[in-house]
ZAFI-482240 format. One record per residue (C-alpha): residue number from 1; residue in three letters; z, y, x. Coordinates in Angstrom, 1 decimal. Layout:
+-----+------+--------+--------+--------+
: seq : type :      w :      v :      u :
+-----+------+--------+--------+--------+
: NUM :  ALA :      Z :      Y :      X :
...
+-----+------+--------+--------+--------+
***
This chain:
+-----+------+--------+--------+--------+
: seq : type :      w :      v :      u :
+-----+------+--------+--------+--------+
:   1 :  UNK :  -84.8 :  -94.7 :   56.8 :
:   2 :  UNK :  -84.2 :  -91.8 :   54.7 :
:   3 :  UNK :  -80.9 :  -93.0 :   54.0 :
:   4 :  UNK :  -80.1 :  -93.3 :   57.1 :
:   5 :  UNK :  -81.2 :  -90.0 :   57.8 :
:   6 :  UNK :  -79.1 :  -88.8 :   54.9 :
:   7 :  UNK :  -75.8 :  -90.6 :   56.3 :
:   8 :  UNK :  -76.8 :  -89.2 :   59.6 :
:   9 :  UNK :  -76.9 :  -85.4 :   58.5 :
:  10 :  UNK :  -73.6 :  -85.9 :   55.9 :
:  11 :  UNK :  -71.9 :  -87.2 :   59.6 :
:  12 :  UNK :  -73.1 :  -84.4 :   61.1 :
:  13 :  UNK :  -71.8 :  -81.6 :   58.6 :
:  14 :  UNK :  -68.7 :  -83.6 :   58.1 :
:  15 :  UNK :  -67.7 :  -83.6 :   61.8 :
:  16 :  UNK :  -69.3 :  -79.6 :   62.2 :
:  17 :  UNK :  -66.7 :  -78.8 :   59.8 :
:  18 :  UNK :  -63.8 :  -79.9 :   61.1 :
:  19 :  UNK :  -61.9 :  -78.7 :   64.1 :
:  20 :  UNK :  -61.6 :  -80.9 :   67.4 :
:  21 :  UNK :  -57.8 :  -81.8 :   66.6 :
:  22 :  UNK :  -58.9 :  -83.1 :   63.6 :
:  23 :  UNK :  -61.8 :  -84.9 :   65.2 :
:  24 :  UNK :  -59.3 :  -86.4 :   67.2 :
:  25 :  UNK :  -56.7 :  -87.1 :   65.2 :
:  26 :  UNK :  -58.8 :  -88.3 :   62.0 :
:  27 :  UNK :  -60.4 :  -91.0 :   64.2 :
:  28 :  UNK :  -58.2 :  -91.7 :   66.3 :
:  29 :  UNK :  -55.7 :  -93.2 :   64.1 :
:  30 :  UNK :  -58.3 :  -95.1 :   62.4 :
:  31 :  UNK :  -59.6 :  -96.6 :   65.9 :
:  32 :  UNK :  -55.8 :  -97.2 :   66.5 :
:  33 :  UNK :  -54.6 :  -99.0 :   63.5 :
:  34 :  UNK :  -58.1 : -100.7 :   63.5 :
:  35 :  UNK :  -56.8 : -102.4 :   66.7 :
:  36 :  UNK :  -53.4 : -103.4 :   65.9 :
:  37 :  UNK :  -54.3 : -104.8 :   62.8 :
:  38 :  UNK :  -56.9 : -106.8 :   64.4 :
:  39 :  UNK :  -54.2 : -108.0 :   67.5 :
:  40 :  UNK :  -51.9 : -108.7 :   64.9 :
:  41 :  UNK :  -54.3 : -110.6 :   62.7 :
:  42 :  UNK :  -55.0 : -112.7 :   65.9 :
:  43 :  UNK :  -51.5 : -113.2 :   66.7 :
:  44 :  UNK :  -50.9 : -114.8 :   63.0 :
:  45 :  UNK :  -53.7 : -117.3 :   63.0 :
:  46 :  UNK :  -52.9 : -118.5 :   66.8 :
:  47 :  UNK :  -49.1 : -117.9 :   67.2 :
:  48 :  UNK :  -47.5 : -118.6 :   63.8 :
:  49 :  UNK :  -45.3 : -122.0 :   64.0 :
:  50 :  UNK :  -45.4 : -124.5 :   61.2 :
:  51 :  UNK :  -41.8 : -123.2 :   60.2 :
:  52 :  UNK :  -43.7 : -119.7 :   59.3 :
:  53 :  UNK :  -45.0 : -121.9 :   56.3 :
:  54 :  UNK :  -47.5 : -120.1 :   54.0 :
:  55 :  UNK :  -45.7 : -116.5 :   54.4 :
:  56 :  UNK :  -48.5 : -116.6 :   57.4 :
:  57 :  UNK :  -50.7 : -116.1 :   54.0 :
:  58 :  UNK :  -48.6 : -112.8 :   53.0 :
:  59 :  UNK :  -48.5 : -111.8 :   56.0 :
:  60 :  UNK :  -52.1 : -112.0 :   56.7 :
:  61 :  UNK :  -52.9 : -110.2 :   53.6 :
:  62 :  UNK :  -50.8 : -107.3 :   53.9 :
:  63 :  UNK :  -53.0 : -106.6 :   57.5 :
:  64 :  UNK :  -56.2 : -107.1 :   55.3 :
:  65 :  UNK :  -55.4 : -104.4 :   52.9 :
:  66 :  UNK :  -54.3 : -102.4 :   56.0 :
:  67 :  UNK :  -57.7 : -102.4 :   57.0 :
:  68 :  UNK :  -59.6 : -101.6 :   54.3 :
:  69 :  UNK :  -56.7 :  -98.8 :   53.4 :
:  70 :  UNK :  -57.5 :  -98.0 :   56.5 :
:  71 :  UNK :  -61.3 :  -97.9 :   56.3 :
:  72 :  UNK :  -61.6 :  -96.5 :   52.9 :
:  73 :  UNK :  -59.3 :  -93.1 :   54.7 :
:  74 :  UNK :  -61.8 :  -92.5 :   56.8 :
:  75 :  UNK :  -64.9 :  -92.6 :   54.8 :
:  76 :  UNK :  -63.0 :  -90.7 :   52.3 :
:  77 :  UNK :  -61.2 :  -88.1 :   54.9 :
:  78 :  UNK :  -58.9 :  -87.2 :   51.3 :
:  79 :  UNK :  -57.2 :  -84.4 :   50.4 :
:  80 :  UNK :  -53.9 :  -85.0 :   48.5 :
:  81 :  UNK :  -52.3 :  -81.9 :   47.0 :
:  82 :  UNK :  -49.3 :  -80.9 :   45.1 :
:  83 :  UNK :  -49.0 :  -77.4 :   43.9 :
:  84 :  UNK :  -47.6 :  -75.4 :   41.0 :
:  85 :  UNK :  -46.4 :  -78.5 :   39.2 :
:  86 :  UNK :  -49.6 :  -80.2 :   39.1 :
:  87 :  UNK :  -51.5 :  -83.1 :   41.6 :
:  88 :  UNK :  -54.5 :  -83.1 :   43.1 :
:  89 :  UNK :  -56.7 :  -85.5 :   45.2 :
:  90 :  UNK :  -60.2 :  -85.3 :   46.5 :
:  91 :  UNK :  -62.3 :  -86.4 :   49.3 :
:  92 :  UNK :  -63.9 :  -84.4 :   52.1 :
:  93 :  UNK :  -65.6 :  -86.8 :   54.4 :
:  94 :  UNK :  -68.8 :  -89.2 :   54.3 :
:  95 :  UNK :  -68.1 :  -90.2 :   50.9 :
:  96 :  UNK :  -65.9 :  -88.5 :   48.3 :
:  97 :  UNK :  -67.0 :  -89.2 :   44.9 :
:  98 :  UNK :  -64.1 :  -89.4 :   42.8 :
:  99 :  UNK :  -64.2 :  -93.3 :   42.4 :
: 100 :  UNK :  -64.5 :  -93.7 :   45.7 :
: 101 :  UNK :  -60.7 :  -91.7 :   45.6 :
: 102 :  UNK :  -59.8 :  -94.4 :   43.1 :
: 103 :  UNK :  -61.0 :  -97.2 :   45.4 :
: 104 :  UNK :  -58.7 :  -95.5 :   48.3 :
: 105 :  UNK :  -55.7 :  -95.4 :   45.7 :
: 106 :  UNK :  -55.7 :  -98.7 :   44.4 :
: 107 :  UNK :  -56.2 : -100.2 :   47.8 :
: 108 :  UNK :  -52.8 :  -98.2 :   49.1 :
: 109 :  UNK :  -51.3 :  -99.5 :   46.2 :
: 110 :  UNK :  -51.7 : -103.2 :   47.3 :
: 111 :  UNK :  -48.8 : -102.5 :   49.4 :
: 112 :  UNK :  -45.9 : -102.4 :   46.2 :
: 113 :  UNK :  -46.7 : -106.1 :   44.8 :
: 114 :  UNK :  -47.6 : -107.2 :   48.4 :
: 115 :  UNK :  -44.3 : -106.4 :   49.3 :
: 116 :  UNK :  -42.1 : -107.4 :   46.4 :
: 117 :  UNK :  -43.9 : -110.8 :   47.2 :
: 118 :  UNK :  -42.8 : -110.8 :   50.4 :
: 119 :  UNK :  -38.9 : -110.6 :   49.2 :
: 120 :  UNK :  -39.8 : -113.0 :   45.9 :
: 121 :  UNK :  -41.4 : -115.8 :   48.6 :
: 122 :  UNK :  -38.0 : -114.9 :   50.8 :
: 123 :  UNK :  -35.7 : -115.5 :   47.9 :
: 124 :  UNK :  -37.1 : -118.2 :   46.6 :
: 125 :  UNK :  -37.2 : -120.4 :   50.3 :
: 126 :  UNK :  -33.8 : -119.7 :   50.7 :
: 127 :  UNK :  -32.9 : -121.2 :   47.0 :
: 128 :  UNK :  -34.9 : -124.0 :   47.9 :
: 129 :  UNK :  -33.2 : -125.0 :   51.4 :
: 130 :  UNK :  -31.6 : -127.9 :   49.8 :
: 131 :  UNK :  -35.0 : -129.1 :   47.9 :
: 132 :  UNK :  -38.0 : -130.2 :   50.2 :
: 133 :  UNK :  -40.7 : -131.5 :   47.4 :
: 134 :  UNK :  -40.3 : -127.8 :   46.0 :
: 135 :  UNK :  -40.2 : -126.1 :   49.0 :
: 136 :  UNK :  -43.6 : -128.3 :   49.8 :
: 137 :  UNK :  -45.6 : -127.3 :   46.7 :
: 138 :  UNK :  -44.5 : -123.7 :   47.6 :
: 139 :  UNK :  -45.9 : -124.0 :   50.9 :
: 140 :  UNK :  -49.2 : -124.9 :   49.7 :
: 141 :  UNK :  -52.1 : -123.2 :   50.3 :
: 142 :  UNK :  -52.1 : -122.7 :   46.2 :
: 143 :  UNK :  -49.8 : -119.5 :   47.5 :
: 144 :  UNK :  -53.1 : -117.6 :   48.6 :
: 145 :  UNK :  -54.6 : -118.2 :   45.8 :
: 146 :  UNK :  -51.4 : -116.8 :   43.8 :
: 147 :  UNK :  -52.0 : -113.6 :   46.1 :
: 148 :  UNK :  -55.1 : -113.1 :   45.6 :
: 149 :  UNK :  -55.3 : -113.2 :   41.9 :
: 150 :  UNK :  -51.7 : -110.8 :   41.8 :
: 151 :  UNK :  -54.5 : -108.2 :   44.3 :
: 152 :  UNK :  -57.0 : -108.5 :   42.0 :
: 153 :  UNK :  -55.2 : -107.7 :   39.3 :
: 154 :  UNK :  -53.4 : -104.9 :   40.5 :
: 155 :  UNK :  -56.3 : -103.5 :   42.2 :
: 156 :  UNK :  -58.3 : -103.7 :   38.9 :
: 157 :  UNK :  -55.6 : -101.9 :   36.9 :
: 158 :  UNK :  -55.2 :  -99.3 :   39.4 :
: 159 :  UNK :  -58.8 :  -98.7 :   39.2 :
: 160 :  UNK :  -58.8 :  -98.3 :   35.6 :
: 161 :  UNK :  -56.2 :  -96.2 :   35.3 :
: 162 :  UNK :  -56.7 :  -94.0 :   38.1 :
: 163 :  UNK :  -60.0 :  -93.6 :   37.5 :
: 164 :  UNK :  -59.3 :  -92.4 :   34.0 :
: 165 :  UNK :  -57.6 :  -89.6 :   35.6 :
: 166 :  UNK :  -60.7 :  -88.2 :   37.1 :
: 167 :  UNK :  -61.5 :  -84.6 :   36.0 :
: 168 :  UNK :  -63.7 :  -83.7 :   32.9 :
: 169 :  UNK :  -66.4 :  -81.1 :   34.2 :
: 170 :  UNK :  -66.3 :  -80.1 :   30.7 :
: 171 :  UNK :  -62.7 :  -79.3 :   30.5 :
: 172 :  UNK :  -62.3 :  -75.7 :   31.4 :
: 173 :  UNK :  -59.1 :  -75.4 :   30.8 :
: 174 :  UNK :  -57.6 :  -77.7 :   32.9 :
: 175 :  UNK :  -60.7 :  -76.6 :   35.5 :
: 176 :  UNK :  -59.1 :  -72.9 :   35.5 :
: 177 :  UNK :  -55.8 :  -73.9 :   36.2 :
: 178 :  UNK :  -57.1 :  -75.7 :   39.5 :
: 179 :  UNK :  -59.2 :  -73.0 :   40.5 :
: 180 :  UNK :  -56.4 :  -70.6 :   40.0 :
: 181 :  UNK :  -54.0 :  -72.7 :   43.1 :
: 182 :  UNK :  -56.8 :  -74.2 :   44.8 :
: 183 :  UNK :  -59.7 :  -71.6 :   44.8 :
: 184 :  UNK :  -61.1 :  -73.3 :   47.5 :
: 185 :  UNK :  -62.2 :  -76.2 :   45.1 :
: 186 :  UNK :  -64.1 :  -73.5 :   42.8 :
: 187 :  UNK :  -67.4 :  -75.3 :   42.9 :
: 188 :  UNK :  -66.0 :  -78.9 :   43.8 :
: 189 :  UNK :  -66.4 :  -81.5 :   40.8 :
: 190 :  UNK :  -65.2 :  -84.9 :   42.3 :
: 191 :  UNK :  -61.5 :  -84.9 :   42.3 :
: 192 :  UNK :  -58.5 :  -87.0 :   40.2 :
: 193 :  UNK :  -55.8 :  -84.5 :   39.0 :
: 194 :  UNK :  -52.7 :  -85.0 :   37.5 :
: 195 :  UNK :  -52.1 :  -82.2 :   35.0 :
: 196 :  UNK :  -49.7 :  -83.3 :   32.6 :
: 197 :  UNK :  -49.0 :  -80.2 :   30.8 :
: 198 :  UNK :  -51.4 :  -77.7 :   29.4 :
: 199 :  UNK :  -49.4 :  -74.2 :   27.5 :
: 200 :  UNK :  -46.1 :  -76.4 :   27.6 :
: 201 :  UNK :  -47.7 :  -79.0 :   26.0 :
: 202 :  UNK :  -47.2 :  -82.9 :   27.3 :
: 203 :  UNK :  -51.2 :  -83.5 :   28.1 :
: 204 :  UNK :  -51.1 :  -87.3 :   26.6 :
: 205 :  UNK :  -54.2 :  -88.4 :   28.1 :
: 206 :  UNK :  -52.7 :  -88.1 :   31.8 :
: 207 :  UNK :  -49.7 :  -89.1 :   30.8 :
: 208 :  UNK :  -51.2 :  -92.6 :   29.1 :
: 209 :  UNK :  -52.9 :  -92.8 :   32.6 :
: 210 :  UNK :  -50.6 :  -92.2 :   35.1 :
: 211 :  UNK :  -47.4 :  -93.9 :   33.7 :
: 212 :  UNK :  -48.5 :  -97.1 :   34.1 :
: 213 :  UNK :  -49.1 :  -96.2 :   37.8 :
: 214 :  UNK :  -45.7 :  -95.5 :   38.1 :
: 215 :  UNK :  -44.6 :  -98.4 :   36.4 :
: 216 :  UNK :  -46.7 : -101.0 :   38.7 :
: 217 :  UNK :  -44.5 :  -99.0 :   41.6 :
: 218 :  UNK :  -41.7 :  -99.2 :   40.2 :
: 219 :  UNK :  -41.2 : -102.9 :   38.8 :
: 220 :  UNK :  -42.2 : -103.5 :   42.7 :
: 221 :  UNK :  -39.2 : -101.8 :   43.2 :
: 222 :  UNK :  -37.3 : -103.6 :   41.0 :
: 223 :  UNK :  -38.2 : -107.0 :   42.2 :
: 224 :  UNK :  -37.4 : -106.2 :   45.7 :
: 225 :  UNK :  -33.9 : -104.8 :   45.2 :
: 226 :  UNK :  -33.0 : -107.9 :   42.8 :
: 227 :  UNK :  -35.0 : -110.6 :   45.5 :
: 228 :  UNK :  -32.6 : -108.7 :   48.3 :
: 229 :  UNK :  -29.5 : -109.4 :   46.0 :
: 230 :  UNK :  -30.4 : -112.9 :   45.8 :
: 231 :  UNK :  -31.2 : -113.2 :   49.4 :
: 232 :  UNK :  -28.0 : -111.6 :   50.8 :
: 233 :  UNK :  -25.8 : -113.5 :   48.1 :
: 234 :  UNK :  -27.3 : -116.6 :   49.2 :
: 235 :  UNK :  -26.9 : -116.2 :   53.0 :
: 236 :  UNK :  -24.0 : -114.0 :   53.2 :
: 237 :  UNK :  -21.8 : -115.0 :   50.4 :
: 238 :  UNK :  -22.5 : -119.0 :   48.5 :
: 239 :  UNK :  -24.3 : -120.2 :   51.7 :
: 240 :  UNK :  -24.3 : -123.9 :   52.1 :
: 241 :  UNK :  -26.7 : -124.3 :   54.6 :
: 242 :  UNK :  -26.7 : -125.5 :   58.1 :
: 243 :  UNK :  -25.6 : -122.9 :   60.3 :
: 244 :  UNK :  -29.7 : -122.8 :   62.6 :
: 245 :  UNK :  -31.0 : -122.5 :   59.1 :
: 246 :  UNK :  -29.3 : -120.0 :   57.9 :
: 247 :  UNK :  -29.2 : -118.0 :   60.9 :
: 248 :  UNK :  -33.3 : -118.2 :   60.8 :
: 249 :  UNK :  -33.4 : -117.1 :   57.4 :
: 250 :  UNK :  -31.0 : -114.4 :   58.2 :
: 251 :  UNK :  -33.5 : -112.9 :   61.0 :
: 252 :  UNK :  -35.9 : -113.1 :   58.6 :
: 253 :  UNK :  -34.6 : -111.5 :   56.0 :
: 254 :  UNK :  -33.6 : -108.7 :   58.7 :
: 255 :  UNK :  -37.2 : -108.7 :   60.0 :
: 256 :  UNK :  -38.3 : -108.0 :   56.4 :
: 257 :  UNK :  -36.0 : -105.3 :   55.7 :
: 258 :  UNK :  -37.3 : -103.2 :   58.2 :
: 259 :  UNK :  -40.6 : -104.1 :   57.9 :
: 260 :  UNK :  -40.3 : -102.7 :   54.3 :
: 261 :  UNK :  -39.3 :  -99.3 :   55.6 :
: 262 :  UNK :  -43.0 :  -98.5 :   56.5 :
: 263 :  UNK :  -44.4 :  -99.0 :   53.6 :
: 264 :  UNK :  -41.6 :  -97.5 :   51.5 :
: 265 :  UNK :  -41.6 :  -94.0 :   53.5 :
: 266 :  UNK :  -45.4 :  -94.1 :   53.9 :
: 267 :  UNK :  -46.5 :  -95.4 :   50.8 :
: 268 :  UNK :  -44.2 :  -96.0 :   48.2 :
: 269 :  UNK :  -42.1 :  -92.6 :   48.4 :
: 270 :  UNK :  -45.2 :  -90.0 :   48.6 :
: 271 :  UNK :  -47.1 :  -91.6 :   45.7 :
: 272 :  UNK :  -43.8 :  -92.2 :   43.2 :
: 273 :  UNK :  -43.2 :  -88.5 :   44.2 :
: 274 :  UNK :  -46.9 :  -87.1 :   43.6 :
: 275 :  UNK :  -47.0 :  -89.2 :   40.4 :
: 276 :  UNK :  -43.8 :  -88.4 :   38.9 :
: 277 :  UNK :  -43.1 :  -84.7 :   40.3 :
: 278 :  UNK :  -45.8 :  -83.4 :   38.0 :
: 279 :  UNK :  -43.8 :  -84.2 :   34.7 :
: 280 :  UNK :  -40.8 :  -82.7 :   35.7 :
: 281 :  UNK :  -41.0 :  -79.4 :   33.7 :
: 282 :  UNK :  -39.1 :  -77.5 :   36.1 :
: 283 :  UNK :  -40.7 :  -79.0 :   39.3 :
: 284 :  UNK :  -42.2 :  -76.3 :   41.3 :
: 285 :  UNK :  -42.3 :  -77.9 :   44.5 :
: 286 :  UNK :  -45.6 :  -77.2 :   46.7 :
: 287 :  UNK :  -46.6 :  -79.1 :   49.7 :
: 288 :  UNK :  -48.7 :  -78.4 :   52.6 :
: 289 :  UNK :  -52.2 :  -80.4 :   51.8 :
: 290 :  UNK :  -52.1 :  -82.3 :   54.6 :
: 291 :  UNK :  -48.2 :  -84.1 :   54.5 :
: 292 :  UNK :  -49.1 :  -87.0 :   52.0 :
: 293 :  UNK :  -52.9 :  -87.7 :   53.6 :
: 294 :  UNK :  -50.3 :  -87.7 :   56.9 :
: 295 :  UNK :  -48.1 :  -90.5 :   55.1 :
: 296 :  UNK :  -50.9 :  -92.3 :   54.1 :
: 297 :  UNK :  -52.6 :  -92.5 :   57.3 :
: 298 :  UNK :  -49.7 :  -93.8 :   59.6 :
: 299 :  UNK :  -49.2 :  -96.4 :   56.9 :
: 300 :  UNK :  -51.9 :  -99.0 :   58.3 :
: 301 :  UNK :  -51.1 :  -98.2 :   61.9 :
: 302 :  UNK :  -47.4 :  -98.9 :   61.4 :
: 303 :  UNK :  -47.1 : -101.5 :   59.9 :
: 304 :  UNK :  -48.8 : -104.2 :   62.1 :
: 305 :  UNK :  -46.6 : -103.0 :   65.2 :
: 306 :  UNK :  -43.8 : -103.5 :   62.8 :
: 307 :  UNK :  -44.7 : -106.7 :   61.6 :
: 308 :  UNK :  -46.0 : -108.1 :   65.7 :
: 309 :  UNK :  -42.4 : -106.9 :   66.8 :
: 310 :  UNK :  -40.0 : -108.0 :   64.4 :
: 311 :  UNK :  -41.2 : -111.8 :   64.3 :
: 312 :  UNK :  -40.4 : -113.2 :   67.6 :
: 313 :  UNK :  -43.5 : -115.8 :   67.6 :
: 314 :  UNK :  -46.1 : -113.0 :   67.4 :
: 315 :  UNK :  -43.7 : -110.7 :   70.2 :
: 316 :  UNK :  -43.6 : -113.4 :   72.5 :
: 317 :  UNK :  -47.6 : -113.8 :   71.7 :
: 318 :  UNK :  -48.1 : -110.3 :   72.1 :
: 319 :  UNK :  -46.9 : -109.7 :   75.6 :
: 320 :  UNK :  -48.5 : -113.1 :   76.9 :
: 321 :  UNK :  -51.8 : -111.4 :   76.0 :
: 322 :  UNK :  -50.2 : -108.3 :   77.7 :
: 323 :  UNK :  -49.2 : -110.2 :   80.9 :
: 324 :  UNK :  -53.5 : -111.8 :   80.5 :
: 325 :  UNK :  -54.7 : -108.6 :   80.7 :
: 326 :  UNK :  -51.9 : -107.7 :   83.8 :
: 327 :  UNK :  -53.0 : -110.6 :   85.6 :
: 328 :  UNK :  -56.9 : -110.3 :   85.6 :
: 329 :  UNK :  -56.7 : -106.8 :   86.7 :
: 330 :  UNK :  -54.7 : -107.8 :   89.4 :
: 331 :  UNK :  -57.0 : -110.4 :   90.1 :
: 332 :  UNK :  -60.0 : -107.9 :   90.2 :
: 333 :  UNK :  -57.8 : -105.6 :   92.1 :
: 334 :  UNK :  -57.8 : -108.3 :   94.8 :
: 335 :  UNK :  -61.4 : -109.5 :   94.8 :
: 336 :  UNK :  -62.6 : -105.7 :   95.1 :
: 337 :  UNK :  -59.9 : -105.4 :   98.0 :
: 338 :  UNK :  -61.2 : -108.3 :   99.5 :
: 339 :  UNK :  -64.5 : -107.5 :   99.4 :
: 340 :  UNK :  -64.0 : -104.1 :  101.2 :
: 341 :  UNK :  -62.2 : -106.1 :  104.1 :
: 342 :  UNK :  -65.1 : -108.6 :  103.9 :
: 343 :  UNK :  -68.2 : -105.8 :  104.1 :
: 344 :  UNK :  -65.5 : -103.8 :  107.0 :
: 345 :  UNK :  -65.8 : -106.8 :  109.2 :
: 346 :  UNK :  -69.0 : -107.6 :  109.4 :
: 347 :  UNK :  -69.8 : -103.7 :  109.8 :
+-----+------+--------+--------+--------+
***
């Protein structure tokens, strides 16, 4: 009861301290990606065709790390800060310990390996047209399995790392140069921060931390641009495939390309940059506070709209549940019409 009580009053503050716009707009986009990920959720157990095969399974998963993204940025409510050369993240909703900003980081970052699978599982069906045992095996349910051990790990280095990057509350020095930019986080110990250089000096504890960050993002990277080669030399170039085959994979591989441009100017592009920025000795760039929290937030509501419109099974799935809804209004509509006439006769 008393924690209850406790979540009760935290809610209470939390909401008394923010304006009404960003009431709104804080819970409003969580409400609104909650719902599309949950329509398109639906629409890929129900609507997917056996010729979706197990990327149903990728699919599915990139919603489910939506959600919880999505989840985790509104308990968290974080703060994401570059200035003066340095980064700086922190939470000012229910919860916003500074692990529970390394749980919201290392669930965004789901989205780089989760997406260079989705271009490795491309590439590899189209190589494997012309060989139906492999293409079988590959099919398999064995594939979520393969996902969910590649999130697991990822997850559990992003924790470790990140998490190493909280800030000392014994290290004044790094403290003061905080406090200097941000005075408004003067009493405020729960935060990661990346400041990699201290007098001119390389600090090599951030730097052992946040490198391998950058490097789970960027071999991501990697493997998509070499899958896409592969893809588009296989169906544009060498193809030796039936002409309905290779025009299917061809809308897929479409699909996927701009499926990838959510997550890549949402996700990918504001955390390579806050990462990175800060070890550019001359980088001076500061941002408003509230442009990568911004990014991050439209990420989960994005993407399922992408995903429901670009595959035609889930678009054609979509607006039959539009037309449902369409039709028993109408209905209603009638029935209440009806019964008006009904009650004006026998008056």
């Amino acid at each position: 009861m008393a924690h209850c009580r406790r979540l009760h009053n935290s809610l209470f503050e939390n909401f008394k301290a923010m304006s009404w716009l960003g009431i709104v707009t804080h819970n409003g986009i969580f409400a609104v990606a909650l719902l599309f990920n949950s329509v398109a959720l639906y629409l890929i157990v129900t609507r997917s065709r056996k010729e979706i095969g197990s990327y149903k399974y990728l699919l599915i998963a990139f919603l489910c790390t939506d959600t919880v993204f999505s989840l985790v940025h509104w308990l968290c409510r974080p703060v994401l800060s570059f200035r003066d050369g340095f980064f700086v993240s922190y939470g000012e909703g229910l919860v916003d310990a500074a692990f529970a900003m390394t749980l919201y980081g290392a669930s965004g970052s789901l989205s780089f390996p989760l997406l260079a699978c989705h271009f490795l599982y491309r590439a590899l069906v189209v190589s494997m047209s012309k060989r139906p045992a492999l293409q079988q095996l590959f099919r398999s349910k064995l594939l979520a399995a393969a996902i969910a051990a590649l999130l697991v790990m990822d997850g559990a280095t992003w924790i470790f790392f990140n998490y190493q990057l909280r800030l000392d509350p014994n290290d004044a020095a790094i403290r003061a140069k905080i406090v200097a930019t941000h005075p408004e986080l003067k009493n405020r110990t729960e935060m990661i921060a990346i400041v990699p250089f201290m007098d001119g000096k390389l600090n090599a504890k951030v730097a052992r931390n946040a490198l391998p960050l950058l490097a789970i993002a960027t071999s991501s990277f990697v493997i998509i641009v070499l899958c896409a080669w592969r893809i588009t030399n296989a169906l544009y170039v060498r193809s030796s495939m039936s002409v309905a085959l290779r025009n299917m994979h061809r809308r897929m591989f479409l699909a996927l390309i701009v499926q990838m441009l959510v997550p890549s100017l949402t996700m990918f592009a504001p955390s390579v940059t806050a990462i990175s920025l800060p070890f550019l000795p001359m980088a001076s760039l500061d941002l408003p506070d509230w442009v990568i929290g911004l990014c991050y937030s439209l990420y989960p509501l994005l993407d399922p709209i992408v995903i429901t419109l670009c595959i035609r099974d889930y678009r054609v799935g979509l607006l039959q549940l539009l037309r449902i809804r369409r039709t028993i209004k109408v209905l209603v509509a009638q029935s209440i019409s009806s019964d008006h006439r009904a009650s004006g006769h026998e008056q």
